[in-house]
C-alpha positions as CSV (number, residue, x, y, z in Angstrom):
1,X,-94.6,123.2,-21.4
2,X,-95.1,119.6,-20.0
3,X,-93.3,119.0,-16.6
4,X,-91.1,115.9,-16.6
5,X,-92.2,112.5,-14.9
6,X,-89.3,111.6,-12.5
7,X,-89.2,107.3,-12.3
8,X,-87.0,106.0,-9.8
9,X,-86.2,102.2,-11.1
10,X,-85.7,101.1,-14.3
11,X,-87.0,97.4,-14.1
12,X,-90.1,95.7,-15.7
13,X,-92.3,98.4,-13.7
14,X,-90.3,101.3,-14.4
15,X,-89.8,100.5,-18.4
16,X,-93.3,100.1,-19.0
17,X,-94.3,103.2,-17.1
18,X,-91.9,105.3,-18.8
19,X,-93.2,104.0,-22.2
20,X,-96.4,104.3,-21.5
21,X,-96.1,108.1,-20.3
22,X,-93.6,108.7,-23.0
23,X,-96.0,107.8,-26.0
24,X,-98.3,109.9,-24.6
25,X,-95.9,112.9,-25.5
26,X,-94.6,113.5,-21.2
27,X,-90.9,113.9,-20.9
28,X,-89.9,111.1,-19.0
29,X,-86.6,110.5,-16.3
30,X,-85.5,107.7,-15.6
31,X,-83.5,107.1,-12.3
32,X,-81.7,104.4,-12.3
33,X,-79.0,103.4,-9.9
34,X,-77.4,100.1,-11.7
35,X,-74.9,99.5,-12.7
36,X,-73.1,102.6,-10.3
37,X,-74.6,100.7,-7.6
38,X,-75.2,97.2,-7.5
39,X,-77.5,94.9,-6.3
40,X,-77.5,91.5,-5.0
41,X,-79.3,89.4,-8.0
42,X,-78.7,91.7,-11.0
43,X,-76.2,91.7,-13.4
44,X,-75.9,94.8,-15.9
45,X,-77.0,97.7,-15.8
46,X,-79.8,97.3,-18.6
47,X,-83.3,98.4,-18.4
48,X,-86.1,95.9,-17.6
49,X,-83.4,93.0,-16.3
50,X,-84.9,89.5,-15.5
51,X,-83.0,87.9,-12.2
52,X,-85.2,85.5,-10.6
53,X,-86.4,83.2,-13.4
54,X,-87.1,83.6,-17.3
55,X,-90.3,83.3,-17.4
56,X,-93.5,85.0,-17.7
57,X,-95.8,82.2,-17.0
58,X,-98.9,81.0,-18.8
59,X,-99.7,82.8,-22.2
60,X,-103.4,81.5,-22.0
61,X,-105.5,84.2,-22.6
62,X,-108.7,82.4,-22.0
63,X,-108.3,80.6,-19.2
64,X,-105.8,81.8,-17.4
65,X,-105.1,84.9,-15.4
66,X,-102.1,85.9,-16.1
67,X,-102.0,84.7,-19.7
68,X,-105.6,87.1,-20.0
69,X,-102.4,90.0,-18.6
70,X,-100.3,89.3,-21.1
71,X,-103.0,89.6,-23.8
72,X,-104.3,93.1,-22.0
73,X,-100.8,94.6,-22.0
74,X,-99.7,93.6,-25.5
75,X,-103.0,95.7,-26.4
76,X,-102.2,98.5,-24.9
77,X,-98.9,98.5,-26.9
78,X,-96.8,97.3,-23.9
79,X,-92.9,97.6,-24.3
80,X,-92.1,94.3,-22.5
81,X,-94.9,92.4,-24.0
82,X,-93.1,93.5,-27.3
83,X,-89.5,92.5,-26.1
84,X,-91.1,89.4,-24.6
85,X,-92.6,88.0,-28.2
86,X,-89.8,89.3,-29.8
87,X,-87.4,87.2,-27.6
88,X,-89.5,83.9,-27.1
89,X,-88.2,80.5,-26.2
90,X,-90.0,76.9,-26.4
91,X,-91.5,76.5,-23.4
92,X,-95.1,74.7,-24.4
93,X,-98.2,77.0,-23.3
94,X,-95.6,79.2,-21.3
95,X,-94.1,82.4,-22.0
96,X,-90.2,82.2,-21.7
97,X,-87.4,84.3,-23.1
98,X,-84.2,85.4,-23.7
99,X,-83.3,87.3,-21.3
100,X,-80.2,89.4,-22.3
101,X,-81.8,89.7,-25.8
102,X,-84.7,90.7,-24.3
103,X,-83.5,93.2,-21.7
104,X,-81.7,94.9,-24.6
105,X,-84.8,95.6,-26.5
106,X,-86.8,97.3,-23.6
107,X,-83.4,99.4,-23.2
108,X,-82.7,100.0,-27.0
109,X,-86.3,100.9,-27.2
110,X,-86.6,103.0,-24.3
111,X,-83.2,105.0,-25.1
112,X,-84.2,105.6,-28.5
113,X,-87.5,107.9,-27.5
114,X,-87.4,111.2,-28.2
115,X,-89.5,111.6,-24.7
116,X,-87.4,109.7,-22.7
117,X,-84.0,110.2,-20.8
118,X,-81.9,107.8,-18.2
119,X,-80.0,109.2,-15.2
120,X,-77.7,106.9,-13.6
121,X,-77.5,107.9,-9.8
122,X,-78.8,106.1,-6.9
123,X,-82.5,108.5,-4.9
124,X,-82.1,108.3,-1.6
125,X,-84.6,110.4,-0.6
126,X,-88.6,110.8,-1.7
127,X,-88.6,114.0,-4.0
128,X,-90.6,116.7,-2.3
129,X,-92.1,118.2,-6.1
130,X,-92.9,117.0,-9.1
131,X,-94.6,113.8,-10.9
132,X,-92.8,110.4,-9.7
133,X,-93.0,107.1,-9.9
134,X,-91.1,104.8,-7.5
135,X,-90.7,101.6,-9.3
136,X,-87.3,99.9,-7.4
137,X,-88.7,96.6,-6.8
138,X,-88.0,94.0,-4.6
139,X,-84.7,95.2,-3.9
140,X,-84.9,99.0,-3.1
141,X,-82.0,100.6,-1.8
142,X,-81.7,100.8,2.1
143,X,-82.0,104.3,2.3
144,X,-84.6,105.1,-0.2
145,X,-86.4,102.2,1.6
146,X,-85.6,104.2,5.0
147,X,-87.0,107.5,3.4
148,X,-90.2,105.3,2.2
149,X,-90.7,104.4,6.1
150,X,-90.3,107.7,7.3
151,X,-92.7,109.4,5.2
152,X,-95.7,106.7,5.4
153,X,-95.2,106.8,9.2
154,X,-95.0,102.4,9.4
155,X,-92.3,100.0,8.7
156,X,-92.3,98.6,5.2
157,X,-93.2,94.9,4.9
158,X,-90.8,93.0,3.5
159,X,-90.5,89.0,3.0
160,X,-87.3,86.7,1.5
161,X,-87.6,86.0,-2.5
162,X,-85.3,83.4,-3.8
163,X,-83.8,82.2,-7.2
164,X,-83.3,79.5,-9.3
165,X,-79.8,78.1,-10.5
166,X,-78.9,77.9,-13.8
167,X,-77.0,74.9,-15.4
168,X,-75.1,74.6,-18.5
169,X,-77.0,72.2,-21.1
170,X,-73.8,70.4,-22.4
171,X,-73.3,68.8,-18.7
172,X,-76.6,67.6,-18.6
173,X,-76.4,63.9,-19.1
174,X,-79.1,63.2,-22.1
175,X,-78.5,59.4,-21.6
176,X,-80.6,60.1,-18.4
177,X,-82.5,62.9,-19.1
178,X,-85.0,63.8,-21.8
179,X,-86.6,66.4,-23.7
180,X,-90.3,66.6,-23.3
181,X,-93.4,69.3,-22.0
182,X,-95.2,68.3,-19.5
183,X,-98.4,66.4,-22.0
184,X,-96.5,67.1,-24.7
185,X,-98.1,70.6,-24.4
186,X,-97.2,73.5,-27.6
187,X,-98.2,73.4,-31.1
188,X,-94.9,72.8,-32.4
189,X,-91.9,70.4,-31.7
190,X,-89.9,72.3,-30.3
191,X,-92.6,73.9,-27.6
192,X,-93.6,69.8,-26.6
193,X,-89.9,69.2,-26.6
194,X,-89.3,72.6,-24.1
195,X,-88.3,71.3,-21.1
196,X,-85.6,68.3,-19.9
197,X,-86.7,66.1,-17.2
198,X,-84.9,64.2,-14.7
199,X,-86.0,61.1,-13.5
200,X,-86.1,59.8,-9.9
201,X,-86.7,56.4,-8.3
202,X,-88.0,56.4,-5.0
203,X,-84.6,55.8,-3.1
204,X,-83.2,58.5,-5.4
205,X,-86.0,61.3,-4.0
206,X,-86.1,60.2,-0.1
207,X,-81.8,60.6,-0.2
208,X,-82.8,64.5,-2.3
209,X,-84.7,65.0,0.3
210,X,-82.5,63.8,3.4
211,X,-79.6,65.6,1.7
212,X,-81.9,68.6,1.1
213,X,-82.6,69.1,4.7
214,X,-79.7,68.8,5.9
215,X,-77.6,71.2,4.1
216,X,-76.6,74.3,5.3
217,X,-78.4,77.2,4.2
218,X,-78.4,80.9,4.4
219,X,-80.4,81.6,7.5
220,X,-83.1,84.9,8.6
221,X,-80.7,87.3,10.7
222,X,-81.9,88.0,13.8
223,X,-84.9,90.5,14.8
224,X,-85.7,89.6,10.9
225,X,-89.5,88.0,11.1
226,X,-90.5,88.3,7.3
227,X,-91.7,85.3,5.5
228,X,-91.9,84.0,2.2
229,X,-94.1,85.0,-0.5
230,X,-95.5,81.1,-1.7
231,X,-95.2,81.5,-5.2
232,X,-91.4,81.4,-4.9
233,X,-91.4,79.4,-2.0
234,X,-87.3,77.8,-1.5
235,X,-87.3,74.5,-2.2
236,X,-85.8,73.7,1.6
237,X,-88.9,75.7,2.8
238,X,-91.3,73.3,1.0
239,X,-89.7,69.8,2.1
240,X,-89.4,70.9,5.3
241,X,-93.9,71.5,5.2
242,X,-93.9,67.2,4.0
243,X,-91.4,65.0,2.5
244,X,-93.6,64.8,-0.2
245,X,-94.5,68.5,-1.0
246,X,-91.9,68.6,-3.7
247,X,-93.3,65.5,-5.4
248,X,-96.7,66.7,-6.1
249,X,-95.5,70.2,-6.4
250,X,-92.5,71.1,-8.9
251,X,-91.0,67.3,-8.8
252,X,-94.5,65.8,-10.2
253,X,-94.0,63.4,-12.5
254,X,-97.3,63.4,-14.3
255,X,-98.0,63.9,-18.0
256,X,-93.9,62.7,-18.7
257,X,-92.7,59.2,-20.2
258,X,-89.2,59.0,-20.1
259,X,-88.2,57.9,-23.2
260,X,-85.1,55.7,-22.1
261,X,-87.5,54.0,-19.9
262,X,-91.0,54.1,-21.7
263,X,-92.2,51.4,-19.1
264,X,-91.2,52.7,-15.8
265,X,-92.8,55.2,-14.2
266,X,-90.6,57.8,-12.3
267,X,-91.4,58.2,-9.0
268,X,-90.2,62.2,-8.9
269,X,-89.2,64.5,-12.2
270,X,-86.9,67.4,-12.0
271,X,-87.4,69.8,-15.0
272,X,-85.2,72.2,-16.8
273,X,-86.7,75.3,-18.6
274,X,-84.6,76.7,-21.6
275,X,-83.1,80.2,-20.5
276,X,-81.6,81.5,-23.6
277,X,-82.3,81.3,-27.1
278,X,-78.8,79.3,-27.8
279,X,-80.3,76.2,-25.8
280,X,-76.9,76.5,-23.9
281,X,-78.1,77.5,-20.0
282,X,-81.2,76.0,-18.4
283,X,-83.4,76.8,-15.3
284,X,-84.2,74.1,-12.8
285,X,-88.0,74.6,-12.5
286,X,-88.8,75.9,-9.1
287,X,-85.6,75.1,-7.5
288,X,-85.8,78.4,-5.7
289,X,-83.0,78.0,-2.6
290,X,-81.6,78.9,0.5
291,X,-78.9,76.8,0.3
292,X,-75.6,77.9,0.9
293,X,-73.7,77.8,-2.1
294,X,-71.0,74.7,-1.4
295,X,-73.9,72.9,-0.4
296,X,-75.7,73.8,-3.6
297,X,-73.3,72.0,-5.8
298,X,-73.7,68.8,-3.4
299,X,-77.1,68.3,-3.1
300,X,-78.0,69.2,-6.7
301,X,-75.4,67.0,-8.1
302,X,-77.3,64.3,-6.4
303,X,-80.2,64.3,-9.3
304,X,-79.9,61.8,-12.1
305,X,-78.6,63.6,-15.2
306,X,-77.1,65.9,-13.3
307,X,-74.1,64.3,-11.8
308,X,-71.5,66.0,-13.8
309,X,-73.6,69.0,-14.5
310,X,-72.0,73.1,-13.9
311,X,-73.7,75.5,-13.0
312,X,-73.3,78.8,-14.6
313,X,-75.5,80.6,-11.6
314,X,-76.2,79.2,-8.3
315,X,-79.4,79.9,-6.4
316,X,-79.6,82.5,-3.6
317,X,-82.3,84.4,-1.7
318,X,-82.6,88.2,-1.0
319,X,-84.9,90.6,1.1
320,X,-88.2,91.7,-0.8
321,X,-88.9,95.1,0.1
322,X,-92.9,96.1,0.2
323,X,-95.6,98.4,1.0
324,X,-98.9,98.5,3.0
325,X,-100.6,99.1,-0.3
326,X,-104.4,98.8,0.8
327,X,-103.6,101.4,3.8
328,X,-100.9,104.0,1.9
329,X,-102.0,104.3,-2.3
330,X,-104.9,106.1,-3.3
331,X,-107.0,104.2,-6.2
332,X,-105.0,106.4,-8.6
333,X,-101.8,104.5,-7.1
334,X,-100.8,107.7,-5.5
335,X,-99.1,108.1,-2.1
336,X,-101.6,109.6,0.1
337,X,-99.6,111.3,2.1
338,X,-97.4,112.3,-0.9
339,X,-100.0,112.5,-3.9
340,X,-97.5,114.1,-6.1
341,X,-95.6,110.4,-6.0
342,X,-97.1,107.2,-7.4
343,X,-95.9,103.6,-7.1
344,X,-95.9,100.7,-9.5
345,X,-94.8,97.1,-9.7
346,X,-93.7,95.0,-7.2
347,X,-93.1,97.4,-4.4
348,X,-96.8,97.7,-3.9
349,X,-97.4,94.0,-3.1
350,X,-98.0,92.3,-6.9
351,X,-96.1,89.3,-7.3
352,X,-94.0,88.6,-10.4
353,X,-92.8,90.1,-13.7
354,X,-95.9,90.6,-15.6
355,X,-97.8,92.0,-12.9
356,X,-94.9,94.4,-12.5
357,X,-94.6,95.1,-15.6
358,X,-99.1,96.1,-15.7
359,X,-98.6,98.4,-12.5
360,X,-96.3,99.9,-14.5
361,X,-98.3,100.3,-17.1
362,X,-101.1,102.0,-15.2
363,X,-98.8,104.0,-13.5
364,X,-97.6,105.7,-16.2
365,X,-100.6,106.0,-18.0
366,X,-102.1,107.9,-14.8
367,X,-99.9,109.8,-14.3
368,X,-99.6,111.2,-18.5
369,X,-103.5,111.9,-18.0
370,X,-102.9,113.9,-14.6
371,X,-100.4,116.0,-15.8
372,X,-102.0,116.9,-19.6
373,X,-104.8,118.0,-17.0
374,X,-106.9,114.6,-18.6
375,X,-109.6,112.9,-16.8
376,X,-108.8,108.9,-17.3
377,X,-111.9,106.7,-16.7
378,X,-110.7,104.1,-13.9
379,X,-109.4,100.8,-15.2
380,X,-112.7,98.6,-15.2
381,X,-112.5,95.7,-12.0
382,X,-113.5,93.5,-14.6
383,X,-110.3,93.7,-16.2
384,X,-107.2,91.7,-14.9
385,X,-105.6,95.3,-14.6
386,X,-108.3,96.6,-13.0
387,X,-108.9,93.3,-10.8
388,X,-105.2,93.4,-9.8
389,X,-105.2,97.2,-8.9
390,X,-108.5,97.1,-6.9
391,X,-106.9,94.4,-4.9
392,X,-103.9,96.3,-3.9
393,X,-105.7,100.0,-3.5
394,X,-108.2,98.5,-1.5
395,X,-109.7,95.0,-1.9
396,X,-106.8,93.7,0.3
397,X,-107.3,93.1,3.8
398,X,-104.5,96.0,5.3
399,X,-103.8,93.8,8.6
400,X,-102.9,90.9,6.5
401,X,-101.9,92.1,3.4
402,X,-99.0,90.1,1.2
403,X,-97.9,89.9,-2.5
404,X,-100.4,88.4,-4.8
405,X,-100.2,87.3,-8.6
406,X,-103.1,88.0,-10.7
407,X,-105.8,85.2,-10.2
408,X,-109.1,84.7,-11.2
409,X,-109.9,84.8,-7.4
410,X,-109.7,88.6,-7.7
411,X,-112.3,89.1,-10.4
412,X,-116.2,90.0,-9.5
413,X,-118.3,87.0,-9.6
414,X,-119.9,86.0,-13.1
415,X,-123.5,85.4,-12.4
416,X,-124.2,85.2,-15.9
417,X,-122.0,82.3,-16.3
418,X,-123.4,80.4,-13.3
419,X,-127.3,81.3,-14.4
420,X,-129.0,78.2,-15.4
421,X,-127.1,75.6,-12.9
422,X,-123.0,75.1,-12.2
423,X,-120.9,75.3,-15.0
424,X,-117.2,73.8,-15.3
425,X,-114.4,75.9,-14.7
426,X,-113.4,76.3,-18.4
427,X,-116.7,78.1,-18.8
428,X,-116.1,80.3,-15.9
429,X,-112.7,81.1,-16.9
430,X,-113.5,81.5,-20.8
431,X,-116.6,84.1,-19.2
432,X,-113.8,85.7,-17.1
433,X,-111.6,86.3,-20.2
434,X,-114.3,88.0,-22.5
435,X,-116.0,90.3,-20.4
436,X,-112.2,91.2,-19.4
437,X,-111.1,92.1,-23.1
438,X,-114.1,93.3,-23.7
439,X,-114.2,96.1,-20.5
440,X,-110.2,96.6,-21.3
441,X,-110.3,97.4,-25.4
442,X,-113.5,99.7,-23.9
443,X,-111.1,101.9,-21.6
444,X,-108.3,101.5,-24.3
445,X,-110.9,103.6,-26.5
446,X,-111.6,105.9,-24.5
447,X,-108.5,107.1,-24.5
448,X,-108.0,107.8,-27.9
């Protein structure tokens, strides 16, 4: 008889990893901690719970990286992917959803598997036996974190992750604000009408930003030197690099016309993201912050349509736990020291849901093959799996290794893109795309 798989975490990693090993006929545990013990950003206690934003980025799959994920995963029959599409919101070429919807399909789905089980207690130790998977994220438990440290001999890296707030759409003031996608990008009305912008005159941005730096925020404690990862850089963090970062980063006004004021340009644009399907709770794009919460209400009460607004979550920032990945996992994603444990998602230095989510996915499926005694062909480079797990198991420079979303940057050059003089960049990402589908639905088959 099949020995179980033991995963400890049951976020986006976790899920897809027990899905993945599941369908594959491996009795699967889940070890999950929440809701006994809590954590700092989530909420419930479901399965495959989104905290930070609700949004899974660009759904391009020809020419973009993470969009080219999306499209691999949903291949490979990925539970998230599912939930994701399932659960979509307008939110033109993005991929946004519903999060409590959404996190109840993953756990519906997972619970109702023959193969798979949940156990709610918190590990605190690595399991000496069996076939894990450690998939706890960005906020592993102290002591599991401790046990982590001890056994790979080195301190795990960590840096500060921070979230968005979330605002209630009937406080926004629409006699200021207006609905519109950045171009009027999406195919439908409702995708070019996703997001609600904010305008800003000039005096209105320069007093943001005075009011910005000078608000009291939640500070590193000391003997604490971790940075920040910059994808999810706090907005503080980014004024404080140029008082106009934020205006030609997520306060850009280009590609909006404010409809109130078709004839004035806005100097700065804060947007809103829909976060549930209801339309009634909204993300401030990018507004990742360190600000203390009083301070919060002051400062973000300042932008124009948001005067009156209430927030039904304020921002906050948390410790991101992760590890040497290049110097510790084998290419199979397995512990060297420990090969009878694997790790997926963001604990091994991949940045954000969806790359989470496709560790998991490998995980899970290597660890299936190794115990049926299979050999599984190693994810082709080509891939954006296999470009995103080359990176972490190796292609990463160990001294100054940090977390990483899945770029075109990691794939092997395309000579026969560039052969007969430059080509633009939509040809080199369009080249990137199919020879990645075609590599993936290659080592798809060959499973089967």
């Amino acid at each position: 008889m099949t020995q179980e798989l033991h995963i400890i975490g049951g976020g986006m990693a976790g899920s897809e990893a027990a899905w993945q090993a599941a369908n594959r006929g491996i009795k699967v545990v889940i070890h999950e901690m929440r809701p006994t013990v809590e954590t700092f950003a989530h909420r419930t206690g479901k399965l495959a719970e989104m905290v930070c934003s609700n949004s899974f980025r660009s759904d391009d799959h020809e020419q973009n990286a993470v969009g080219l994920l999306h499209w691999e995963m949903r291949a490979a029959g990925s539970v998230v992917m599912d939930a994701a599409y399932k659960h979509r919101l307008p939110a033109g070429g993005a991929l946004a959803v519903d999060r409590e919807p959404f996190s109840q399909s993953v756990t519906d789905a997972l619970l109702a598997h023959p193969n798979i089980t949940v156990s709610g207690e918190e590990i605190t130790e690595l399991p000496s036996s069996g076939q894990w998977i450690i998939a706890t994220g960005p906020l592993t438990s102290d002591a599991l974190g401790q046990a982590i440290a001890r056994a790979t001999g080195k301190e795990s890296l960590a840096f500060f992750d921070a979230i968005a707030p979330i605002v209630y759409a009937e406080t926004i003031d629409m006699s200021v604000a207006w609905e519109q996608s950045r171009y009027d990008k999406g195919e439908t009305e409702a995708e070019q009408k996703a997001y609600i912008n904010c305008p800003m005159t000039k005096e209105d941005y320069e007093a943001f930003i005075d009011a910005l730096l000078s608000a009291d925020k939640t500070e590193f404690h000391e003997g604490e030197t971790a940075g920040y990862f910059d994808g999810c850089l706090p907005i503080e963090v980014m004024a404080e690099r140029g008082r106009e970062t934020l205006r030609h980063g997520p306060m850009k006004p280009v590609g909006l016309t404010n409809v109130h004021k078709p004839d004035q340009k806005a100097y700065a644009v804060v947007q809103l993201r829909r976060d549930n399907a209801l339309g009634t709770l909204y993300n401030i794009v990018g507004f990742q912050t360190k600000m203390k919460y009083g301070a919060q209400t002051a400062v973000f009460k300042m932008i124009p349509g948001l005067r009156d607004a209430s927030f039904a979550r304020l921002g906050g920032i948390h410790r991101n736990t992760f590890i040497n990945s290049p110097t510790l996992l084998d290419e199979q994603m397995r512990l060297k020291s420990h090969p009878h444990i694997r790790f997926a998602g963001q604990i091994t230095g991949v940045e954000g849901y969806v790359e989470s989510a496709s560790m998991g996915l490998l995980a899970g499926r290597l660890a299936a093959a190794e115990m049926l005694g299979q050999t599984l062909d190693p994810v082709p480079q080509d891939s954006a799996h296999g470009a995103l797990v080359h990176h972490i198991t190796g292609g990463a420079e160990a001294k100054t290794f940090q977390p990483m979303n899945v770029n075109f940057g990691l794939f092997r050059p395309l000579d026969e893109i560039l052969k007969g003089g430059r080509k633009g960049r939509k040809d080199r990402y369009k080249g990137y795309t199919d020879r990645a589908k075609e590599a993936f639905n290659q080592w798809l088959q060959s499973q089967s």
